[in-house]
C-alpha positions in Angstrom: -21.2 -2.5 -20.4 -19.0 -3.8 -18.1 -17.1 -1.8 -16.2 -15.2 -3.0 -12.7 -13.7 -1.1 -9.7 -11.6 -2.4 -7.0 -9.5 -1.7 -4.8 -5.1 -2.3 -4.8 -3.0 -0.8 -2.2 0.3 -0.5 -1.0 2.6 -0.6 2.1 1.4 2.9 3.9 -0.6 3.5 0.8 -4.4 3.5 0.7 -6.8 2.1 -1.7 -6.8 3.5 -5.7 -8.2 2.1 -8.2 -6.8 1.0 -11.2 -8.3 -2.2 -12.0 -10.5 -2.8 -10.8 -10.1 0.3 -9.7 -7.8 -1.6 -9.1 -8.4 0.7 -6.8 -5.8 0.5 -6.5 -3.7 5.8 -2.8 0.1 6.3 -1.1 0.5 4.2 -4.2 4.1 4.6 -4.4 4.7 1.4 -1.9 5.1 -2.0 -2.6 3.0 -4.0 -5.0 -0.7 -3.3 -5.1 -3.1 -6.0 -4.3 -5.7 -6.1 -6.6 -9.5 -7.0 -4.8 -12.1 -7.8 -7.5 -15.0 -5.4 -6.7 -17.4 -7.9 -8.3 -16.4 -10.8 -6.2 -16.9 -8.8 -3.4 -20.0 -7.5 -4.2 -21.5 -10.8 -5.6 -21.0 -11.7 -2.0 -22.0 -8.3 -0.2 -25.6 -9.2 -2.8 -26.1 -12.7 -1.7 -25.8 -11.8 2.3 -27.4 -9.1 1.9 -30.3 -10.5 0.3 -29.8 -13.8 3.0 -30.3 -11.4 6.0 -33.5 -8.7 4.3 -34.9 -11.1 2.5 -34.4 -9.2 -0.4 -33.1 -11.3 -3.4 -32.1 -9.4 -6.9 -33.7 -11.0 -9.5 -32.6 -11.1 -12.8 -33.7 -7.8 -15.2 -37.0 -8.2 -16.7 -39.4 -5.4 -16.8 -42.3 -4.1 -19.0 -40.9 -0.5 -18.7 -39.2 1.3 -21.6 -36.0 1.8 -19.3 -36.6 -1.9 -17.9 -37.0 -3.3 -21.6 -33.6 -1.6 -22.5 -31.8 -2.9 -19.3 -33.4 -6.3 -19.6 -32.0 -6.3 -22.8 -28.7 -5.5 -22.6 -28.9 -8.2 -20.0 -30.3 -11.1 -21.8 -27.5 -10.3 -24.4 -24.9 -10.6 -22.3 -25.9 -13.8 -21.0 -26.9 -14.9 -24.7 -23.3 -13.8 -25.3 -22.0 -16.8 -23.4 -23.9 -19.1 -25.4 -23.2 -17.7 -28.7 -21.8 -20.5 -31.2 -18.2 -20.9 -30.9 -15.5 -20.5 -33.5 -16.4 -23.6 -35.1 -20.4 -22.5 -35.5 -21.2 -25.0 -32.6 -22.8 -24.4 -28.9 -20.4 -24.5 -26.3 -20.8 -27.5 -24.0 -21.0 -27.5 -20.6 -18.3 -29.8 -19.7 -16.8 -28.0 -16.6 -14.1 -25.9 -16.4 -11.4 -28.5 -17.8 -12.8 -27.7 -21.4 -12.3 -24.4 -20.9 -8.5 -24.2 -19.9 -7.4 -22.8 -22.9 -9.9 -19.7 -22.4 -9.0 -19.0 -18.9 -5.6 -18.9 -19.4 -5.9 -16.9 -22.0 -7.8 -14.3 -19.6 -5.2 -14.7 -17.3 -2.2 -13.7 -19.0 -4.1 -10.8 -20.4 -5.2 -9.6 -17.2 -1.4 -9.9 -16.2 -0.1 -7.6 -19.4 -2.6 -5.0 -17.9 -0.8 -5.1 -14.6 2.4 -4.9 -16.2 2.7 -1.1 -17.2 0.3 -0.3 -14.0 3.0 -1.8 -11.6 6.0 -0.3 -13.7 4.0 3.2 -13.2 3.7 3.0 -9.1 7.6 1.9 -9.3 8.2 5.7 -11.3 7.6 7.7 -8.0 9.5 5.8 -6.3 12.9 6.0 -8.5 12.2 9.9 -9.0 12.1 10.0 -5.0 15.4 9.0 -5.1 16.6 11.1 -7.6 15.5 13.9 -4.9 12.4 15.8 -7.3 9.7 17.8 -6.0 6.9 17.0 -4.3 5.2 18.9 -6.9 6.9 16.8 -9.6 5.3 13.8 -7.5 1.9 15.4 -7.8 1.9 15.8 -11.6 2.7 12.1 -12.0 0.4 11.5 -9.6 -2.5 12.0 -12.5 -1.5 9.0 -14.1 -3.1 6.8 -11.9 -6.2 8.9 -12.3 -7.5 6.7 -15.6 -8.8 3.5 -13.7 -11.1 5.8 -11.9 -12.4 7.4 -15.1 -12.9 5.0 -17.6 -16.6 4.9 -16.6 -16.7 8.0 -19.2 -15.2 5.8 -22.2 -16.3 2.1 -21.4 -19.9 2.9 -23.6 -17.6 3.8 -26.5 -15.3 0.6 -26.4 -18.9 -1.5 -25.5 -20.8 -0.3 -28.5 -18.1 0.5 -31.1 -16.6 -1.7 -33.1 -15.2 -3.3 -36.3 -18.0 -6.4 -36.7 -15.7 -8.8 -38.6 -12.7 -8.3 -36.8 -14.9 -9.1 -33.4 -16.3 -6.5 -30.6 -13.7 -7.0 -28.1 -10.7 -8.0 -30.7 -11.1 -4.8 -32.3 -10.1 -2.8 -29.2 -7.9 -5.1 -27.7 -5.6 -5.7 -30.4 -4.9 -1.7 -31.0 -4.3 -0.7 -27.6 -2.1 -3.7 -26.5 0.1 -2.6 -29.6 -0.1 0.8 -28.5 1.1 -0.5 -25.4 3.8 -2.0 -26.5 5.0 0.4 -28.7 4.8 2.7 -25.7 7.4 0.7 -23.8 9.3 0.2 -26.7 9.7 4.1 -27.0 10.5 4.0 -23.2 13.2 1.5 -23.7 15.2 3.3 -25.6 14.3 7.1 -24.0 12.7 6.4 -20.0 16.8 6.2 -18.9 17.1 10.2 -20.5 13.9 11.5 -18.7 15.3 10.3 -15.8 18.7 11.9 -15.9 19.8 14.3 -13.5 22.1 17.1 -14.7 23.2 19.2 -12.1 19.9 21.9 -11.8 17.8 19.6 -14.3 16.3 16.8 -12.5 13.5 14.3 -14.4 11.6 15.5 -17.4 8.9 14.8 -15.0 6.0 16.1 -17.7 7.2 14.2 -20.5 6.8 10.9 -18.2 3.4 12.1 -16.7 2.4 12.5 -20.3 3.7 9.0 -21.4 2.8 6.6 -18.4 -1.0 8.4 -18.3 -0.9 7.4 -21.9 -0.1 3.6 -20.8 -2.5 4.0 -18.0 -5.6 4.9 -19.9 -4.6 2.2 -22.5 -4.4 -0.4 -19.6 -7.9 0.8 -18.3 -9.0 0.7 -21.9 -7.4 -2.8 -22.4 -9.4 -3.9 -18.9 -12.7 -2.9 -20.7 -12.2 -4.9 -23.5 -11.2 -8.1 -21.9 -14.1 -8.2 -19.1 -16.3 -7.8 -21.5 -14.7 -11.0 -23.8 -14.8 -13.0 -20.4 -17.8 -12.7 -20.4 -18.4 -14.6 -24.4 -15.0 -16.5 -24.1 -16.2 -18.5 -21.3 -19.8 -20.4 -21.4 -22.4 -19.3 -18.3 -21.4 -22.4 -16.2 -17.8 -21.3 -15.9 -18.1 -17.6 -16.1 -17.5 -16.8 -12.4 -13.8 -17.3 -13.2 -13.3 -14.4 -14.8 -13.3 -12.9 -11.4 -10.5 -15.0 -10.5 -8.7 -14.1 -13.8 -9.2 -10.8 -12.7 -7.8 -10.4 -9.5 -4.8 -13.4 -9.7 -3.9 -11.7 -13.2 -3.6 -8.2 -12.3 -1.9 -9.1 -8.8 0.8 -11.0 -10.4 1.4 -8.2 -13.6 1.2 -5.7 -10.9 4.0 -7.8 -8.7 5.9 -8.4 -11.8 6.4 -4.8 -12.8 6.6 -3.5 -9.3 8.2 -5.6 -6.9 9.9 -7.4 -8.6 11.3 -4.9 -11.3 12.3 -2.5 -8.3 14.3 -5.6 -6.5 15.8 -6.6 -9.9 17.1 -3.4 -10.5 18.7 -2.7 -7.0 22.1 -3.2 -7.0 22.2 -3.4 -3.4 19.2 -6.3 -3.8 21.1 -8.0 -6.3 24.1 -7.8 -4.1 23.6 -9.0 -1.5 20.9 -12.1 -2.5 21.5 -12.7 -6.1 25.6 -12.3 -7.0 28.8 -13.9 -5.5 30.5 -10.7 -7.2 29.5 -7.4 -6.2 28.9 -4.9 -9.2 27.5 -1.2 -9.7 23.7 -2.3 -11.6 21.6 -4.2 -10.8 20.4 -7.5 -13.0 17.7 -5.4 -14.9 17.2 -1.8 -15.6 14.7 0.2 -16.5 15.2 0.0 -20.8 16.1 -3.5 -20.0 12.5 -4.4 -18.8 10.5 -2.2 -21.0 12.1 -3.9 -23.9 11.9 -7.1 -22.9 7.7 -6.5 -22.2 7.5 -4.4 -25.4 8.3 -7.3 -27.1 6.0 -9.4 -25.3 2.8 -7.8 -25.7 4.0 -7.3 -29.2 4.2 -10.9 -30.0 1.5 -12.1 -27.9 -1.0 -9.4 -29.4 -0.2 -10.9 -33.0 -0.6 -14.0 -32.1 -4.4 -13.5 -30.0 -5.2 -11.3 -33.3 -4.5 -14.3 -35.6 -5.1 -17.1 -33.9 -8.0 -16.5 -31.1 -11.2 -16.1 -33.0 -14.0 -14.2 -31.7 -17.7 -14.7 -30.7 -19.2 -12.5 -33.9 -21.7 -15.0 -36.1 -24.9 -13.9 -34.8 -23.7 -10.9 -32.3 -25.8 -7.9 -32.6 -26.9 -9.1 -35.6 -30.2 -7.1 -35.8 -28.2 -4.3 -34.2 -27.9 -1.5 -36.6 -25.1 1.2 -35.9 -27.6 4.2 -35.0 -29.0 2.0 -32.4 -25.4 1.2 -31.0 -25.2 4.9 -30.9 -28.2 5.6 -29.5 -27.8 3.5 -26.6 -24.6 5.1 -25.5 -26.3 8.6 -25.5 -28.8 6.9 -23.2 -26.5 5.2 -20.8 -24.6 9.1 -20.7 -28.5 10.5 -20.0 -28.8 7.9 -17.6 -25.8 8.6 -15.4 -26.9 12.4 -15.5 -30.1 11.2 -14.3 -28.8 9.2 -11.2 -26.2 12.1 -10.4 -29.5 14.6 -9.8 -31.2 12.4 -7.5 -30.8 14.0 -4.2 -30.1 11.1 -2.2 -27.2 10.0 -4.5 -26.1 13.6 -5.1 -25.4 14.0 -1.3 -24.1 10.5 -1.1 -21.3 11.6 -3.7 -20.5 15.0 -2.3 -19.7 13.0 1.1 -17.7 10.3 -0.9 -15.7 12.6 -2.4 -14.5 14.6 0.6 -14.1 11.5 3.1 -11.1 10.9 2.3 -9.4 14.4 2.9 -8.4 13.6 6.0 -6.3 10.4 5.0 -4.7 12.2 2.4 -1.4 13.0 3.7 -1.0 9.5 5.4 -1.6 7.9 1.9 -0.1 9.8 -0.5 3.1 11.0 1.1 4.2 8.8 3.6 6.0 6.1 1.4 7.8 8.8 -0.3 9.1 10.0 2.9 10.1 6.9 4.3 12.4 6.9 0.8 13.6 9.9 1.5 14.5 8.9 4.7 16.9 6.3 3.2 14.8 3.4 3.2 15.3 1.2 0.2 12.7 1.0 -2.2 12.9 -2.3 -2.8 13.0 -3.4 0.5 9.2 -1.4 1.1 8.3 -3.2 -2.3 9.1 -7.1 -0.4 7.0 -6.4 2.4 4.1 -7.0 -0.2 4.6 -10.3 0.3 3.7 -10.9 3.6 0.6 -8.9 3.1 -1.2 -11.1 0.4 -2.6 -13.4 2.8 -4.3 -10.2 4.9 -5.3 -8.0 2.1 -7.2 -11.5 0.9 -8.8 -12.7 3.8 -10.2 -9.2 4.9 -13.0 -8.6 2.4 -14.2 -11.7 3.2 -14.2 -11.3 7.0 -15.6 -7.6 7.0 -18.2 -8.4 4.5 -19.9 -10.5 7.2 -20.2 -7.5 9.2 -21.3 -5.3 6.6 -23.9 -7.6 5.5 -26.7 -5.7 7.6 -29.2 -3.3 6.6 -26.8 -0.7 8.2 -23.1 -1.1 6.4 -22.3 2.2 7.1 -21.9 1.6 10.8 -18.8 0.1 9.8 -17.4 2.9 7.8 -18.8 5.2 10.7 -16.7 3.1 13.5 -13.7 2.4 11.4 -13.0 6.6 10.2 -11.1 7.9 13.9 -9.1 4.4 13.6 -7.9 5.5 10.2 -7.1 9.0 11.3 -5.0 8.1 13.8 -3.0 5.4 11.8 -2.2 8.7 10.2 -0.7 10.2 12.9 1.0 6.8 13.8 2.3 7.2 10.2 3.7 10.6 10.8 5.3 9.0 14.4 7.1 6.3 12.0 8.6 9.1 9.8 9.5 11.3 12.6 11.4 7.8 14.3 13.1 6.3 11.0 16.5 8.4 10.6 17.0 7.6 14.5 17.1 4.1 13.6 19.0 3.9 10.3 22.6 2.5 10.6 25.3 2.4 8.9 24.2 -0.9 6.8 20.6 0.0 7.1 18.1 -0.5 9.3 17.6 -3.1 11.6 15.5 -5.8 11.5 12.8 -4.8 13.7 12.4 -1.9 12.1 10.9 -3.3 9.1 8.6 -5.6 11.4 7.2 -1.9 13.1 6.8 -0.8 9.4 4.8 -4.4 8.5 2.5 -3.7 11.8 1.6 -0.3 11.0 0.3 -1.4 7.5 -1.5 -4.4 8.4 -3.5 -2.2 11.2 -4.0 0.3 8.6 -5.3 -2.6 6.1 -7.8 -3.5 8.7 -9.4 -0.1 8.7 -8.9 0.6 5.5 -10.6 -2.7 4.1 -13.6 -2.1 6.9 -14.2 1.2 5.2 -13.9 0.1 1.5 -15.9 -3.1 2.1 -18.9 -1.0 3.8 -19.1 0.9 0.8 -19.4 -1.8 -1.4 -22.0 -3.5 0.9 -24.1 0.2 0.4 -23.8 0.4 -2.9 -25.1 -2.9 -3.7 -28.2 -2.0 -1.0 -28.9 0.9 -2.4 -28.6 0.3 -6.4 -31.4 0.5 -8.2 -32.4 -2.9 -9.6 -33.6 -2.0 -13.0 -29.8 -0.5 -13.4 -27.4 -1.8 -11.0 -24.2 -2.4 -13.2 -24.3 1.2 -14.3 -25.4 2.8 -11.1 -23.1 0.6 -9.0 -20.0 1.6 -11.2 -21.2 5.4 -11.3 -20.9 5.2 -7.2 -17.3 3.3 -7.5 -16.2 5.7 -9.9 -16.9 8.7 -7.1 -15.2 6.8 -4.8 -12.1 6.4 -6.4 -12.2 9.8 -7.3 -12.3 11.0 -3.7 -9.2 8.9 -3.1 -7.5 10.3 -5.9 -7.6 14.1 -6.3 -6.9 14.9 -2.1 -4.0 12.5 -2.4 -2.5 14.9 -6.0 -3.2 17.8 -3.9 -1.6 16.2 -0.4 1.3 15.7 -2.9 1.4 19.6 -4.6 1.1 21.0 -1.1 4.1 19.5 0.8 6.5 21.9 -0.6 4.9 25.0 0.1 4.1 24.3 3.2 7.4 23.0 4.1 10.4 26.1 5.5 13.9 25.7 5.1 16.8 27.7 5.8 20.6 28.3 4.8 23.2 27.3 7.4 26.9 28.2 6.4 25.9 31.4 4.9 25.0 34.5 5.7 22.5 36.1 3.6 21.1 33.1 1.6 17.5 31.7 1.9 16.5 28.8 0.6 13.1 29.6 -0.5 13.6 27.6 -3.7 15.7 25.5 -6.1 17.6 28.4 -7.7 18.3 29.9 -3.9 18.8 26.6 -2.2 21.6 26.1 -5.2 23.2 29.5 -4.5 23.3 27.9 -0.5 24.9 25.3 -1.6 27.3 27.2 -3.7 28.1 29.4 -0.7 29.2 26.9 0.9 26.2 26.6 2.8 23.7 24.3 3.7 19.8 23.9 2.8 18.1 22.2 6.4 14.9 21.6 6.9 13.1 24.1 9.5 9.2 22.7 9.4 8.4 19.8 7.4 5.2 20.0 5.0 4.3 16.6 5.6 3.9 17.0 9.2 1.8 20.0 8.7 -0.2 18.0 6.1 -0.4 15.2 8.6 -1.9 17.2 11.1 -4.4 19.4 9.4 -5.5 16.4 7.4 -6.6 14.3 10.7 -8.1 17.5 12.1 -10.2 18.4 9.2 -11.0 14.2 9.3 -12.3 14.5 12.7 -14.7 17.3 11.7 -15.4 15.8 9.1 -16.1 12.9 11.1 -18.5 14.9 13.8 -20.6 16.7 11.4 -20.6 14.6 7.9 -20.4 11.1 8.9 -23.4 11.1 11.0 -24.8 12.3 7.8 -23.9 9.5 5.8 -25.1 7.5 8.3 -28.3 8.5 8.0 -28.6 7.8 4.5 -29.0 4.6 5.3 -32.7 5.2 6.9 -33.6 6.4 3.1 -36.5 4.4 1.8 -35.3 2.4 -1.2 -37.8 4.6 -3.5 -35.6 7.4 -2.6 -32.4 5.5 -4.6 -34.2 4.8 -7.5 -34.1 6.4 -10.6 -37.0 7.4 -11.9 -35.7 7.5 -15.3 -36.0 3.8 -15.2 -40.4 3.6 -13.6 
């Protein structure tokens, strides 16, 4: 089973997963950058292992659970060995033989960024259009796959059509699915999106359909790490990594940044036309037709043409032992969650990020609201690649230690109070907007503010990793080590969907103009307006959010994080499962 979690983020926008966790969560800014978790913690291992004298050898054990693991491991590494389409052994010839392959793994990783970078640009253009923060918390789920497909990835590992080839047979239905998704989209997104006086956005209908392209995408990402790992032979195998995180970037820039920039007139406008017009050079039906098409085409022609690893795979493996060994990888997850070192570990992971909430799910959407364009958030991306790549590696040299989570510990108040920095920058941006936008320097504060908050934010994710891979037990790290990813992602994602539901409630407006009218909520504010009166805002939400979240971070802080700390001083007996002795 291979399963990956990562990291991608956004201007003002925290980590989420999505590929690689992907992970990817104030997702509604700029392009996410996509860091390969297993990159980073292929590097955490080996300095880790450098400084303890601790080195992870490969899975061979006498045990029942180690005989299973050690298995499952010699087959993937048989896998990239296996007889090639022609029934002969690949050759080691570097990677100049295997060109072909790699770019094959790089343009799909790059149709699985495509719908994810469309679905962060969907906030965004419903900001706009002026919904509810509680509209923006139901779409808000559909980022929520990525950090679950832990729960499906032994199904698409063990299930398959044999002839038609393990990874193929997965592949080639859910990138059709996918296209046929944006197909539909083409020709319906621009109607869900109408507003109609009192209708805004059929907001559930394109919850309903972007999750759908979300957990196809995730499903898609299990399929293809897994083929990297047959399609390429054991000498050049480290570049699916690559594949990974340069694919997904660039789908992810491609359906985000670039779509929203496309598709802003003003954009368009003002760097792309000598003429002036009312649309931009895309739309929204324009591009989902035009990628419909492509994974369409390109599907057909990998289903045909690319053949499969399949003479010999699993050959002595029967269909009740496939299943078999799903039930025991579920049994083995319940196993590792009941541990009481790694139960308390989770419970912290998923409430650490509470206090960031507000900062990283809200503030892009405010800045929006504010009147800054979304397209102009979505360039400052750009200038960001170079930092979001070079801090992994940086950090990881801190968090190489026996004690990573003296990082996380240190790094915390610094993130907290980015938040409150964050609020600061809201608070300031309609002082500074003029009448042909806003200044220059303006746009530089905003690019400061992220790269600081990139700094603590990568410092925090990178100490994680560094934990997890310290505290993994060795008979089961791929499974334990995605179990622990997948609760981090989790604890990004639910407080930033409820950051999102809460801003409305907690926000108070009242009518100005007249007398009598409230405008509690969308029927009253409509009778205000009708009056002749005015809706204005009284106590923003979002800066109550702000502030209780960094408070309840702080205490979190005083009283948890010590905690976690301590978890470190955990013998190593005390993390492993004893499912696997």
């Amino acid at each position: 089973m291979r399963v990956q979690e990562g990291v991608k983020s956004n201007v003002l926008g925290s980590e989420y997963p999505g590929s690689n966790g992907s992970n990817r969560s104030a997702r509604y800014f700029l392009g996410h950058i996509w860091i390969d978790a297993r990159q980073v913690k292929m590097e955490l291992s080996e300095s880790i292992a450098h400084k303890n004298g601790r080195q992870r050898k490969p899975m061979v054990s006498n045990s029942d659970m180690g005989e299973r693991e050690s298995k499952l491991e010699v087959e993937d590494d048989e896998e990239g060995l296996l007889p090639n389409s022609d029934g002969q052994m690949k050759a080691s010839h570097g990677i100049k033989g295997e060109l072909g392959n790699v770019a094959l793994l790089l343009f799909l990783y790059v149709l699985q960024g495509i719908p994810l970078g469309l679905a962060g640009s969907i906030p965004l253009i419903m900001q706009s259009k002026s919904v509810s923060y509680k509209d923006q918390a139901y779409f808000s789920f559909v980022f929520w796959p990525f950090s679950l497909k832990l729960f499906w990835a032994p199904l698409v590992d063990s299930l398959y059509l044999r002839q038609f080839g393990r990874r193929k047979s997965w592949l080639v239905p859910t990138q059709y699915l996918l296209g046929l998704f944006m197909l539909y989209l083409s020709v319906s997104v621009d109607a869900m999106l109408q507003t109609d006086g009192q209708r805004g956005p059929d907001v559930i209908t394109l919850t309903a359909v972007f999750f759908m392209l979300a957990f196809l995408a995730a499903t898609q990402d299990i399929a293809v790490d897994g083929w990297a790992l047959t399609m390429l032979s054991r000498e050049n195998v480290g570049y699916a990594s690559t594949c990974n995180s340069v694919g997904q970037t660039a789908g992810y820039f491609l359906g985000n940044v670039l779509f929203l920039a496309l598709e802003s007139a003003d954009f368009c406008n003002k760097y792309l036309r000598f003429e002036p017009q009312e649309r931009g050079i895309v739309t929204l039906s324009d591009f989902l037709f035009f990628w419909g098409i492509v994974f369409m085409v390109s599907t057909t022609v990998v289903a045909i043409l690319k053949k499969e690893n399949i003479k010999h795979h699993h050959a002595k493996k029967k269909p009740k032992e496939e299943t078999q060994s799903v039930m025991e990888t579920y049994k083995l997850l319940i196993s590792i969650i009941k541990m009481p070192t790694v139960f308390t570990f989770c419970a912290l992971l998923l409430t650490a990020k509470i206090g960031f909430s507000a900062a990283d799910a809200v503030t892009g959407l405010k800045l929006v609201e504010a009147g800054v364009p979304k397209e102009q958030l979505a360039l400052l991306a750009v200038p960001m690649v170079p930092l979001q790549i070079l801090l992994p590696v940086v950090i990881s040299k801190y968090t190489a230690g026996p004690r990573p989570l003296d990082v996380f510990y240190k790094a915390f108040p610094f993130r907290l109070l980015i938040g409150l920095e964050y609020a600061l920058l809201v608070w300031w941006t309609p002082s500074v907007r003029q009448e042909e936008g806003f200044p220059v320097y303006y746009y530089a504060v905003v690019l400061l503010s992220y790269a600081v908050h990139q700094v603590a934010l990568y410092s925090m994710y990178v100490a994680c990793m560094a934990f997890h891979a310290k505290v993994s037990d060795p008979m089961i790290g791929g499974t334990y080590m995605t179990l622990l990813n997948t609760v981090t992602n989790l604890g990004g994602n639910w407080p930033s969907t409820l950051a999102l539901w809460l801003v409305d409630p907690l926000t108070f407006k009242e009518c100005q103009g007249a007398p009598g009218q409230t405008c509690g909520s969308v029927e009253e504010a409509g009778l205000c307006v009708r009056e002749g009166g005015t809706c204005v805002t009284t106590l923003d939400g979002y800066y109550v959010e702000s502030v209780v979240c960094v408070l309840f971070g702080l205490c979190w802080w005083i009283f948890f994080g010590k905690k976690m700390k301590r978890l470190q001083e955990e013998s190593p007996s005390a993390w492993h499962c004893r499912v696997a002795k």
